[in-house]
N, C-alpha and C positions, 0 to 999 in steps of 0.2 A: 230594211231601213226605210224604203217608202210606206210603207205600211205602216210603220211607229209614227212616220211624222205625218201620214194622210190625217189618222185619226188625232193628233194631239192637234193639227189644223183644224181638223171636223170640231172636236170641244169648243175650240177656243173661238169660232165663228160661231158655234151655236150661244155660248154664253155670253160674248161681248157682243153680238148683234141679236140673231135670231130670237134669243131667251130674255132680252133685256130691254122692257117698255118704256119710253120717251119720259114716263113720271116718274121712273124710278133715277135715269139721267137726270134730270132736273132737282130731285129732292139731295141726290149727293153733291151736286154743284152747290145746293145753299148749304146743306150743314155738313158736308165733309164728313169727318171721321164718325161724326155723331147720326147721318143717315143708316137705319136698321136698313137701308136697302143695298150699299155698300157690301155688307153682311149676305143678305139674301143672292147679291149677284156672284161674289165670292163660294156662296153653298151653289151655286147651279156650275159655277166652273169645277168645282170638286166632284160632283155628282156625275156630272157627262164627261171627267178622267175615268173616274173608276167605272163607268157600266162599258162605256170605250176599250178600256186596258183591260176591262174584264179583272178586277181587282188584284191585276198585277203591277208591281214598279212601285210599290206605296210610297218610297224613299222619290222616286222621280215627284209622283203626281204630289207630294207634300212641298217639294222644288218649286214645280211650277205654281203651284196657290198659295205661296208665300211669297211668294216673287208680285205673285199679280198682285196680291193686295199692296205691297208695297209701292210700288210703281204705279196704281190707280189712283192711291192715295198722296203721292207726290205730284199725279196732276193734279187731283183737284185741289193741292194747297197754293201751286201756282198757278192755278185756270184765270183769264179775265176774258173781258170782252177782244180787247186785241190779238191774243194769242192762243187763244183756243183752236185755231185751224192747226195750227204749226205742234200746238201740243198734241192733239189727236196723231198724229201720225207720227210724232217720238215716242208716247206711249205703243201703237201699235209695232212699231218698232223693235221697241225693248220686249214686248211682249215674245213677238215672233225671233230675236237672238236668244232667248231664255227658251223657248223650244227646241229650238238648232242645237242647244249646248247639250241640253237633255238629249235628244236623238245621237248625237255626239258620244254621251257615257254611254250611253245604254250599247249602240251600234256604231262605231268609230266608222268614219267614213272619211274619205281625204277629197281633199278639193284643189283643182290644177288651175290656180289663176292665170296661168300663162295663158289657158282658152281665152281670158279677156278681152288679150292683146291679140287675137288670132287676125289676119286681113281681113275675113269675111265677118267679125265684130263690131272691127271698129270704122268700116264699111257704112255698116246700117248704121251706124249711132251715127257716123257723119250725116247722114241724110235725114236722120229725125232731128239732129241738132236744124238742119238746113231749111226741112220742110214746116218746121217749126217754130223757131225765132230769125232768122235768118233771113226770112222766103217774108213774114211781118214788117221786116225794118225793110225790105228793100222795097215792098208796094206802100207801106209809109212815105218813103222815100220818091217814087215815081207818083204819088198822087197830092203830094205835098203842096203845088200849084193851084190847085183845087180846093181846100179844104176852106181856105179864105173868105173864097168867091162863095161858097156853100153855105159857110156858118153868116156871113151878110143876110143873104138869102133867107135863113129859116126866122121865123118869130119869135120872140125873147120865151122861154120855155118851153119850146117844141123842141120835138125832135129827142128829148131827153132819155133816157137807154141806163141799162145798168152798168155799173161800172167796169171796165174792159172785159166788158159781155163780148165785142165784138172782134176782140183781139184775141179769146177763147174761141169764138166758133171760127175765126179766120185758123187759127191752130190746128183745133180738131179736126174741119172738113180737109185740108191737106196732108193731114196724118194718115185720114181714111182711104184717102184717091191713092197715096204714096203706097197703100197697102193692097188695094185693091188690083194696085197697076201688078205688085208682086205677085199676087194671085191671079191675073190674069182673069180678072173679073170687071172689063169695061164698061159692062153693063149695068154693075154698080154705081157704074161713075155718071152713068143717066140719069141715075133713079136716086143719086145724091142732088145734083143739080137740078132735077124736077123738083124734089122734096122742099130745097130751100128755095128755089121761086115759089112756089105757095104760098110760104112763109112771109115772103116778104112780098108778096101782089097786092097784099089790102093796105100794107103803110104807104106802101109809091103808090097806090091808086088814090088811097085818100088825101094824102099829101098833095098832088096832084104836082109836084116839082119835077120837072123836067132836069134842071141840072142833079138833083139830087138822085133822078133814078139813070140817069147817064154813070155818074160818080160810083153807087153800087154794083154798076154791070159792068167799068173797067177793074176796080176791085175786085168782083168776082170769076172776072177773066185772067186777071192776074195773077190771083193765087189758085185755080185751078191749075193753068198752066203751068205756074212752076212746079206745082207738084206732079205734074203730070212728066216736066222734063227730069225730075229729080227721080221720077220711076224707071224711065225709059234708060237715063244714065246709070243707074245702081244695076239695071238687069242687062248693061253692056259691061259695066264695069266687074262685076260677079264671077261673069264669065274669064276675065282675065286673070284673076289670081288664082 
């Protein structure tokens, strides 16, 4: 069963990503059903079933490439500039249940959602929810005094940043530490906070803002340590159930 769906994953990463160049994306987005590349990406997901499967399961691999074209082609009739991110991952979605279902007939397999619900599940997800949004709104919250005094401070279009760029990397570097701390790799958590002072040494230095590079270093004190007590408490708490 792993094996059926290693390989129907293997195709389907080689033809929707690996096999499938930026112009050919762009020429289906403009003319939808009428792009011959539609077509072409479609023959490459057929081609890498069958040399995969070894031209067995034809009844599967006909499944799954009618499936795709159909579901391709219901994004690109709803695709815009707004929801393009959001479609990309319902398509990939649907894609990968239409696989599931197939590995399903072919090799029936059963799934115990009750592991869901297990202590040690819903454990971790409390702590990504925490170290995550959570561990965000509360250094929001504690630096809120601040932000004032700081945007007076800066000149009418400085300072300017992508948009909740910085509420992404406040995310991510806490998910890393929270992982790291699980691993028992402290050392990481050096060579994380080395890495993003680099990063940020030439903006405070050129900016030359004192409050400003006060403000990022309680920030980054903040949400290290939370994620660092959110590690410390999950690998006390682990232990007890």
């Amino acid at each position: 069963m792993i094996l059926l769906a290693l390989k129907l994953v293997l195709a389907h990463f080689l033809g929707d990503f690996v096999l499938q160049p930026a112009y050919w994306v762009a020429d289906k987005l403009k003319k939808k059903a009428r792009s011959k590349y539609l077509y072409y990406h479609i023959g490459v997901h057929l081609i890498a079933l069958l040399l995969l499967l070894q031209f067995k399961h034809i009844g599967s691999i006909a499944i799954i490439v009618v499936s795709h074209y159909l579901i391709d082609l219901t994004k690109l009739s709803l695709t815009n500039e707004k929801n393009f991110r959001w479609l990309f991952v319902v398509d990939q979605i649907a894609h990968l249940l239409v696989l599931a279902a197939v590995v399903y007939i072919l090799e029936p397999f059963a799934i115990d959602f009750s592991l869901l619900l297990a202590p040690e599940i819903l454990l971790f997800v409390a702590m990504i929810a925490f170290v995550s949004y959570v561990a965000a709104i509360l250094i929001k919250m504690l630096l809120a005094p601040y932000i004032d005094e700081l945007v007076k401070d800066q000149d009418e279009g400085e300072g300017t940043s992508l948009k909740n760029a910085g509420r992404y990397i406040g995310m991510l570097e806490r998910i890393f530490v929270f992982v790291f701390i699980l691993l028992g790799q402290w050392s990481a958590i050096g060579l994380l906070i080395t890495a993003k002072s680099v990063f940020r040494f030439g903006d405070l230095n050129k900016g030359k803002n004192r409050k400003l590079t006060e403000y990022v270093l309680i920030g980054t004190l903040l949400s290290f340590g939370l994620a660092i007590l959110a590690g410390l408490a999950y690998n006390h708490l682990i232990t007890l159930i």
